[in-house]
Biopython code that builds the backbone (N, CA, C, O; Angstrom):
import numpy as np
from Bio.PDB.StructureBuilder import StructureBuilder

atoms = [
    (1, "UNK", "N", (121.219, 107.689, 104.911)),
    (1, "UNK", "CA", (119.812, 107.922, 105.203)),
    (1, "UNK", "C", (118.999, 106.655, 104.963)),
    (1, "UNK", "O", (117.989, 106.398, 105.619)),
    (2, "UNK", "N", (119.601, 105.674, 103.751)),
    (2, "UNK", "CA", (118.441, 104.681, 103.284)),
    (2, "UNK", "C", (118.708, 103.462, 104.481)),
    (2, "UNK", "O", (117.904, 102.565, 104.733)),
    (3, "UNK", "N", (119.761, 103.621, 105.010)),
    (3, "UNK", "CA", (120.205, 102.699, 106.323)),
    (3, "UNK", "C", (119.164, 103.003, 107.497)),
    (3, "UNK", "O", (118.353, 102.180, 107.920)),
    (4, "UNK", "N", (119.339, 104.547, 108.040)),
    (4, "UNK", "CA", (118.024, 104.757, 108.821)),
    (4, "UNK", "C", (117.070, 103.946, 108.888)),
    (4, "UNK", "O", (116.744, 103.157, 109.775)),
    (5, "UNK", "N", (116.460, 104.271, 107.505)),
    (5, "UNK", "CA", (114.648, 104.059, 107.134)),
    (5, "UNK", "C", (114.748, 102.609, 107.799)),
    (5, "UNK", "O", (114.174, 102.254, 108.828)),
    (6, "UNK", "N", (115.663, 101.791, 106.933)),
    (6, "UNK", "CA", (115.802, 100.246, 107.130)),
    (6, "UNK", "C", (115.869, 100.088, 108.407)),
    (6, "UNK", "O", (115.191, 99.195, 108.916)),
    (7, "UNK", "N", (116.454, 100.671, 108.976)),
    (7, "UNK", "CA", (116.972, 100.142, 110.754)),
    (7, "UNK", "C", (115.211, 100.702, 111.348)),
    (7, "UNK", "O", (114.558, 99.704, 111.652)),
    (8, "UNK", "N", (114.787, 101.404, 111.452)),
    (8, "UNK", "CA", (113.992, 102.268, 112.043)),
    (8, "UNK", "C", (112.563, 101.009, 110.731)),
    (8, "UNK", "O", (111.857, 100.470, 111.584)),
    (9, "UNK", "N", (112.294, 100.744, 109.982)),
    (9, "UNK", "CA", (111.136, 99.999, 109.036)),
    (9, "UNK", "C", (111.441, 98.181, 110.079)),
    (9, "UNK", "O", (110.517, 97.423, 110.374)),
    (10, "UNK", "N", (112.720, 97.966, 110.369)),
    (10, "UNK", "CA", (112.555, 96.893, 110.994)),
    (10, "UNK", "C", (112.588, 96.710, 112.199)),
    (10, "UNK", "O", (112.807, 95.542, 112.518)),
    (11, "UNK", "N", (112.354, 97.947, 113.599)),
    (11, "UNK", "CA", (112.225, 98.352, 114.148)),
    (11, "UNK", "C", (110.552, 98.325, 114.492)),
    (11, "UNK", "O", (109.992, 97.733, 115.414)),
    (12, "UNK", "N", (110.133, 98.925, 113.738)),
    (12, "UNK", "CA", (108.367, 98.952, 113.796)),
    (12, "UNK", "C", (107.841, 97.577, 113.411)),
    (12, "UNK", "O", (106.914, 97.012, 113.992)),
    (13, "UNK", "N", (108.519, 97.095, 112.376)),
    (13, "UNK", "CA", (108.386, 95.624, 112.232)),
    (13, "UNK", "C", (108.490, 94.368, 113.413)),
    (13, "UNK", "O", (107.795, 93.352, 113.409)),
    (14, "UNK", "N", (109.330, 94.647, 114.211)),
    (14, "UNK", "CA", (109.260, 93.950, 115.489)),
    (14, "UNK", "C", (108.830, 94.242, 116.744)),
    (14, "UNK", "O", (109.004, 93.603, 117.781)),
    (15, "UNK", "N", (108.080, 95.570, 116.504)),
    (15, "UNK", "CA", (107.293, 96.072, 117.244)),
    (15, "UNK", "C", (105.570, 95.555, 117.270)),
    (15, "UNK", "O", (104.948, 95.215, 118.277)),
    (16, "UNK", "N", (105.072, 95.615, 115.925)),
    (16, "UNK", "CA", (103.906, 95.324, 115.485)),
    (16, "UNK", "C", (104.077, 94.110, 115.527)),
    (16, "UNK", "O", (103.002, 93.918, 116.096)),
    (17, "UNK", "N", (104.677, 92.637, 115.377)),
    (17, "UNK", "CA", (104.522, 91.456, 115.732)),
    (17, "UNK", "C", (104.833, 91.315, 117.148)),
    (17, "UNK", "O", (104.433, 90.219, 117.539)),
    (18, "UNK", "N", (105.546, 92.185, 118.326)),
    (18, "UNK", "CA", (105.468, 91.569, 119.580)),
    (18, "UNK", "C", (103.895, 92.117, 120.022)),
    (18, "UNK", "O", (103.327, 91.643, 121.005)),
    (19, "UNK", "N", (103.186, 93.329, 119.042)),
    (19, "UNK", "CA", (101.802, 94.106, 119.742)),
    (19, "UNK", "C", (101.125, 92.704, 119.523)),
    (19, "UNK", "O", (100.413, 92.287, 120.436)),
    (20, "UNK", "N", (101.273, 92.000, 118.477)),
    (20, "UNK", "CA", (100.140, 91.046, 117.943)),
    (20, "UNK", "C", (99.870, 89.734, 118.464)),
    (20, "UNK", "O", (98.793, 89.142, 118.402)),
    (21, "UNK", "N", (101.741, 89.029, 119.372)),
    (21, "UNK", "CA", (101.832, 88.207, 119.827)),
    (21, "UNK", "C", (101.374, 88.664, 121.178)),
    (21, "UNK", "O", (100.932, 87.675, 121.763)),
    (22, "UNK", "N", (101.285, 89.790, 121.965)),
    (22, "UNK", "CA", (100.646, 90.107, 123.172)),
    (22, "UNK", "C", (99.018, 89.908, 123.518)),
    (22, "UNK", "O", (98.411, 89.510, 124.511)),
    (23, "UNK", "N", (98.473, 90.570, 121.693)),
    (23, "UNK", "CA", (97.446, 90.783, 121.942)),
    (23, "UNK", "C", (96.423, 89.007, 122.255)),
    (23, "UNK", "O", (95.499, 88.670, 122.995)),
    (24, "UNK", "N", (97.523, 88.123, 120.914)),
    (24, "UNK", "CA", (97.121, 86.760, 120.803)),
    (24, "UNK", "C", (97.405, 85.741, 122.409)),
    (24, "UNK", "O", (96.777, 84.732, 122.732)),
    (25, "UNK", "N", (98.247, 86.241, 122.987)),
    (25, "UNK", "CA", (98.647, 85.546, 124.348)),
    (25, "UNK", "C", (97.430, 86.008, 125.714)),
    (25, "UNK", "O", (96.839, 85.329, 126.554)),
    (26, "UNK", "N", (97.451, 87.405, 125.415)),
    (26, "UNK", "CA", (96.273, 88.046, 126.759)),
    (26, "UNK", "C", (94.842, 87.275, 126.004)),
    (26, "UNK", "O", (94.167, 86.658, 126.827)),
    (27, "UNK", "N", (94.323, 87.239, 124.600)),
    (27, "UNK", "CA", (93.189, 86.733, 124.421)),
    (27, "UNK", "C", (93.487, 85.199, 124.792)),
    (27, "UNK", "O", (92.499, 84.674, 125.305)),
    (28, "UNK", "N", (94.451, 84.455, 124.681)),
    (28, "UNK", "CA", (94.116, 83.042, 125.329)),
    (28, "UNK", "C", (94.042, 82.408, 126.529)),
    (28, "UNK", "O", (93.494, 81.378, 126.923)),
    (29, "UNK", "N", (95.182, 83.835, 127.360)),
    (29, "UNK", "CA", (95.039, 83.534, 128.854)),
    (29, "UNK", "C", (93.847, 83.935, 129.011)),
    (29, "UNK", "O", (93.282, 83.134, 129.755)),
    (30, "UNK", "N", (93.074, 84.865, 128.659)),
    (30, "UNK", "CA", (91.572, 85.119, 129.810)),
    (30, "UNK", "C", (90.790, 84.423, 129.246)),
    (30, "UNK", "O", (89.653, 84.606, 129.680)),
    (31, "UNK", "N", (90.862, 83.552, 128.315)),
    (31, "UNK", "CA", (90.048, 82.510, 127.877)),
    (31, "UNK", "C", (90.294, 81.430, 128.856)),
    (31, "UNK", "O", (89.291, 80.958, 129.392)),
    (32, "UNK", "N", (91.903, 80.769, 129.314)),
    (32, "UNK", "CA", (91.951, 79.602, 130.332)),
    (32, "UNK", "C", (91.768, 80.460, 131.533)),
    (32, "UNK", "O", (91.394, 79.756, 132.471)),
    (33, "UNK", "N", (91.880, 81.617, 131.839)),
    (33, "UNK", "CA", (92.008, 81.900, 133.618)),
    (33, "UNK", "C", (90.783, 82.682, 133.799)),
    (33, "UNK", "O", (90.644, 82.953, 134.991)),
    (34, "UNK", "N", (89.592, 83.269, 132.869)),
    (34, "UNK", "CA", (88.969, 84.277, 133.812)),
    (34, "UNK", "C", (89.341, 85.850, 133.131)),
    (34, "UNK", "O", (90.512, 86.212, 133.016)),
    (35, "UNK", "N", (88.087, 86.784, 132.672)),
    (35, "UNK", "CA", (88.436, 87.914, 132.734)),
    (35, "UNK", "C", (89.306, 88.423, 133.480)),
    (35, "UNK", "O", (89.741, 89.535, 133.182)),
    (36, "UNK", "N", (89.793, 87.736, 134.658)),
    (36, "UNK", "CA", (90.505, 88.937, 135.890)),
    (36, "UNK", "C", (91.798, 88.855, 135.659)),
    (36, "UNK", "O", (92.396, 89.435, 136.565)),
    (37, "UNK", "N", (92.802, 88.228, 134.560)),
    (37, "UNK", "CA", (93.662, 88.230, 134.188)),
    (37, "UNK", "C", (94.712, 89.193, 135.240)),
    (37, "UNK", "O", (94.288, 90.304, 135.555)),
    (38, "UNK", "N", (95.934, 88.793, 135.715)),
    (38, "UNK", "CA", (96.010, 89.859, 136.550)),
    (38, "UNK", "C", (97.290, 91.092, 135.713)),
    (38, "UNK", "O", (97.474, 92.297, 135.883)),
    (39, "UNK", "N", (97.892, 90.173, 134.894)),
    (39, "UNK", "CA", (99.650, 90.699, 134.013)),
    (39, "UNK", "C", (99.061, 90.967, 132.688)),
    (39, "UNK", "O", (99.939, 91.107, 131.837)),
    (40, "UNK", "N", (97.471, 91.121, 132.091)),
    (40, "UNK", "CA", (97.236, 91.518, 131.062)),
    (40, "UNK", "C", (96.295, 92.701, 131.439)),
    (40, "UNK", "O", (95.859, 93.176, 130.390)),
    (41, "UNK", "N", (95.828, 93.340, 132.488)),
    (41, "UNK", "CA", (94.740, 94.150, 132.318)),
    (41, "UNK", "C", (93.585, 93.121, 132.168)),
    (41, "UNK", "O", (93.592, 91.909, 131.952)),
    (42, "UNK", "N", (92.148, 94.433, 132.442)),
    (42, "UNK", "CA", (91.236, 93.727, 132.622)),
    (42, "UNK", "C", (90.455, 93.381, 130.861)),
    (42, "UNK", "O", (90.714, 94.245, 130.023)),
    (43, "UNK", "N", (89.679, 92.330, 130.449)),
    (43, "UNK", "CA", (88.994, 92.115, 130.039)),
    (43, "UNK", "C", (89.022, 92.376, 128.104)),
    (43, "UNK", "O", (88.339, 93.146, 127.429)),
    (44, "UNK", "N", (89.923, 91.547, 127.743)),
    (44, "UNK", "CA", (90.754, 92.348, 126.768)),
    (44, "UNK", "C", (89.818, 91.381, 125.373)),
    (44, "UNK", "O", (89.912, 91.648, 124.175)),
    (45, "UNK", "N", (89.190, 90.555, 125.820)),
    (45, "UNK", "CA", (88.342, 90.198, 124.525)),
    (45, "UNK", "C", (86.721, 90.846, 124.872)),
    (45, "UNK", "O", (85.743, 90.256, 124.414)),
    (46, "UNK", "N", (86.566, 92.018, 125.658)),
    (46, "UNK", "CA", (85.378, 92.397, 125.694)),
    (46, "UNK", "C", (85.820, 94.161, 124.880)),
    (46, "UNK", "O", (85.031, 94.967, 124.387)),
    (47, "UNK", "N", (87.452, 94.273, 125.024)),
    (47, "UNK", "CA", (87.769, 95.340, 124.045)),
    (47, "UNK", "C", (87.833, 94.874, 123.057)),
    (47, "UNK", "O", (87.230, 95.630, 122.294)),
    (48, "UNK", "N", (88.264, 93.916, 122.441)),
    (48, "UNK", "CA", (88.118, 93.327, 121.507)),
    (48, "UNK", "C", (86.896, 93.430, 120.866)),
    (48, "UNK", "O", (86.611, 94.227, 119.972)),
    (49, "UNK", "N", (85.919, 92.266, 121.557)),
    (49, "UNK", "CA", (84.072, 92.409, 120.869)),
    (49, "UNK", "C", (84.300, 94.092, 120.388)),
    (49, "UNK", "O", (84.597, 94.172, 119.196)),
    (50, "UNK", "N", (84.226, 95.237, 121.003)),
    (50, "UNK", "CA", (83.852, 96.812, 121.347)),
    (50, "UNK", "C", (84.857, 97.450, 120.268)),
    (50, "UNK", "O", (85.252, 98.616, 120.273)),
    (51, "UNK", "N", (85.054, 96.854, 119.719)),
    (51, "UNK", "CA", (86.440, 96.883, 118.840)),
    (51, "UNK", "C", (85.433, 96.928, 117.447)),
    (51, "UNK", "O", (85.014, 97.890, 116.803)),
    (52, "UNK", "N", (85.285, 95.817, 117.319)),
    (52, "UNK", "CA", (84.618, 95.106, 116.587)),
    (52, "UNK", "C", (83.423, 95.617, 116.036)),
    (52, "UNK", "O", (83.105, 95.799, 114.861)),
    (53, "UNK", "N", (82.610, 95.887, 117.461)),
    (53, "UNK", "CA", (81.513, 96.410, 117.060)),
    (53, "UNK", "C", (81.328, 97.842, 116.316)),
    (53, "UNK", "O", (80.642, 98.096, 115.326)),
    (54, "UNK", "N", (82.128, 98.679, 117.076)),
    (54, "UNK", "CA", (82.799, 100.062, 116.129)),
    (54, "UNK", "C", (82.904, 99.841, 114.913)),
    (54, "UNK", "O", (82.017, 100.288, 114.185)),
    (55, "UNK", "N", (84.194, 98.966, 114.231)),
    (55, "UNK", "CA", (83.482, 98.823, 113.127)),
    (55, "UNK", "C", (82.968, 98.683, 112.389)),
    (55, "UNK", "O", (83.092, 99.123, 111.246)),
    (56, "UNK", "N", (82.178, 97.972, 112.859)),
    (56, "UNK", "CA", (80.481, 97.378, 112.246)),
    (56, "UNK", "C", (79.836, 98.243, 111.817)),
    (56, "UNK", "O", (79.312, 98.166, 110.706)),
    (57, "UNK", "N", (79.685, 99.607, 112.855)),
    (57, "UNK", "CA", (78.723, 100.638, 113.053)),
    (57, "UNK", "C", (78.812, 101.327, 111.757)),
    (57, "UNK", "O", (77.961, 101.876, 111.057)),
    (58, "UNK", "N", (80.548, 101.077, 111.586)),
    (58, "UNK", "CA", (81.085, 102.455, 110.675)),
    (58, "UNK", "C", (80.835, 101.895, 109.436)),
    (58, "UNK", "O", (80.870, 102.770, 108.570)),
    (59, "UNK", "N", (80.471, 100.221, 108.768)),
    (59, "UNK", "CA", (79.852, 99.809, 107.586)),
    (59, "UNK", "C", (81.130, 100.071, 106.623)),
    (59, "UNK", "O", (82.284, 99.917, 107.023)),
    (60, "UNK", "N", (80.891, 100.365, 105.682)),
    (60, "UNK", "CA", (82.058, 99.955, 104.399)),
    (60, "UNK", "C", (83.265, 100.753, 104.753)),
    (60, "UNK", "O", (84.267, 100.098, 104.465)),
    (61, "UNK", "N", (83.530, 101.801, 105.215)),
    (61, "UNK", "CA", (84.646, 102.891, 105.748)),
    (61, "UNK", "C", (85.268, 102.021, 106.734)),
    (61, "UNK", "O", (86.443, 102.381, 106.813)),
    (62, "UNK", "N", (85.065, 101.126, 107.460)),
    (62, "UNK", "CA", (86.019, 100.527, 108.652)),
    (62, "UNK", "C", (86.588, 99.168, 107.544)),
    (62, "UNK", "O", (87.726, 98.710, 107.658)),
    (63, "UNK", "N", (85.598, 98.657, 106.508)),
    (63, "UNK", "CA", (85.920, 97.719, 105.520)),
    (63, "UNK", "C", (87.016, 97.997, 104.961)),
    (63, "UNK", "O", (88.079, 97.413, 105.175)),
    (64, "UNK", "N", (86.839, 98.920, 104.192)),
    (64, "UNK", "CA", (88.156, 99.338, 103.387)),
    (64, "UNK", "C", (89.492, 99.234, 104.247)),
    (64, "UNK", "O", (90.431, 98.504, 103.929)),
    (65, "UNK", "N", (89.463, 100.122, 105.475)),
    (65, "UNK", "CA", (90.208, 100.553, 106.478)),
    (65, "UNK", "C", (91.093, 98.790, 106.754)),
    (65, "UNK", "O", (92.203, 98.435, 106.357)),
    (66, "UNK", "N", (90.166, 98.097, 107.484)),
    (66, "UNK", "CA", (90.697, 96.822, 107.443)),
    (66, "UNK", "C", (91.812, 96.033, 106.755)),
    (66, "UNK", "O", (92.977, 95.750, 107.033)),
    (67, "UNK", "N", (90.697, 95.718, 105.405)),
    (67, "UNK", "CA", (91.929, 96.090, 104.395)),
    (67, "UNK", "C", (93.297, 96.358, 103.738)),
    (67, "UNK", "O", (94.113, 95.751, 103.043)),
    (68, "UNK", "N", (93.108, 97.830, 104.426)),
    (68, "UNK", "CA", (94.186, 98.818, 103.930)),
    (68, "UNK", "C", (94.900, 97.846, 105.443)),
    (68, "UNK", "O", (95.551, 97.005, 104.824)),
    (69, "UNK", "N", (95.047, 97.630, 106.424)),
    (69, "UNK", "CA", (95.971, 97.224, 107.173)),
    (69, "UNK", "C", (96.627, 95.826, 106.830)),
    (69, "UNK", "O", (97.762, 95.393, 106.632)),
    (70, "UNK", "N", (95.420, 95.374, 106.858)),
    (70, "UNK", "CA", (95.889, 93.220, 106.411)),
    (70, "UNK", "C", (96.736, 93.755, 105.286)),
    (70, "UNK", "O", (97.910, 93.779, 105.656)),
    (71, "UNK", "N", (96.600, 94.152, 104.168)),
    (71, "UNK", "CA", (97.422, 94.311, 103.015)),
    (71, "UNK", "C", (98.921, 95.366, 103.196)),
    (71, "UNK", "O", (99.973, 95.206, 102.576)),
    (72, "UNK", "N", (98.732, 96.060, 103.858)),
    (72, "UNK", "CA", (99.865, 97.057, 104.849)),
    (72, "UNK", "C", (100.758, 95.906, 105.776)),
    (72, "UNK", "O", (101.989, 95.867, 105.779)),
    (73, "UNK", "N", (99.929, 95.045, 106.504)),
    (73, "UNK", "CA", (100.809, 93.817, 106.877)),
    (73, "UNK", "C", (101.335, 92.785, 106.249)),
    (73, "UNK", "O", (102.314, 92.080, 106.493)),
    (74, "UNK", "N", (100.752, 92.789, 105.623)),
    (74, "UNK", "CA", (101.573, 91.634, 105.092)),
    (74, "UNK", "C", (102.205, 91.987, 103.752)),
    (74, "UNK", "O", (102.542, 91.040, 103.041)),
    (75, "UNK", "N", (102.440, 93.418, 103.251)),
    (75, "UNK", "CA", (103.556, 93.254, 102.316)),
    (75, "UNK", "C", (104.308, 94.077, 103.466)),
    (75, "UNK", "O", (105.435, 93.608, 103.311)),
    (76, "UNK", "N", (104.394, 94.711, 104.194)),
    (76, "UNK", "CA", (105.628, 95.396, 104.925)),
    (76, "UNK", "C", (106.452, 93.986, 106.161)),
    (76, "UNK", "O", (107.510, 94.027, 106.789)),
    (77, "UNK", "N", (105.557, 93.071, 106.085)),
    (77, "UNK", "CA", (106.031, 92.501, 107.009)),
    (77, "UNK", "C", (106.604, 90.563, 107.148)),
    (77, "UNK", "O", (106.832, 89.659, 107.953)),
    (78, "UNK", "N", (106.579, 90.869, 105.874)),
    (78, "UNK", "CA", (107.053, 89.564, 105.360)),
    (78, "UNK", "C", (108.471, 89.317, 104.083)),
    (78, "UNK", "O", (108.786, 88.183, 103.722)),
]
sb = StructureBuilder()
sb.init_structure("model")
sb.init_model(0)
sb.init_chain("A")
sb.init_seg("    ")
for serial, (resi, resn, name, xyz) in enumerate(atoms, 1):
    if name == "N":
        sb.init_residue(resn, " ", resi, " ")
    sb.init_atom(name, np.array(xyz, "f"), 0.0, 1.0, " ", f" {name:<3s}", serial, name[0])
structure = sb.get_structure()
């Protein structure tokens, strides 16, 4: 069973760094080519801003939340 977890914990682990290297590659291409990106979807640092702004709205509850992920990343993933 503790083999599972491991196979399946480094599994999500190379999942969540290819989401992050996607997300970091589509924000630099529509920075050199143009919102109209055509192999990333449209407009992915204006989801981003909208992202952002959400949790702004939500004030110390999206803070914490934050947080709880950066610190969720980087001890599960290093």
């Amino acid at each position: 069973m503790n083999a599972w977890i491991t196979k399946i914990r480094g599994y999500l682990r190379q999942f969540i760094e290819l989401g992050v290297l996607l997300i970091g590659v589509s924000v630099f291409a529509e920075i050199l080519f143009g919102p109209n990106v055509a192999f990333f979807g449209s407009q992915v640092t204006t989801n981003l801003v909208a992202l952002l702004n959400t949790l702004g709205e939500s004030g110390i509850a999206a803070l914490i939340v934050v947080f709880a992920v950066i610190i969720t990343y980087r001890k599960f993933l290093k």
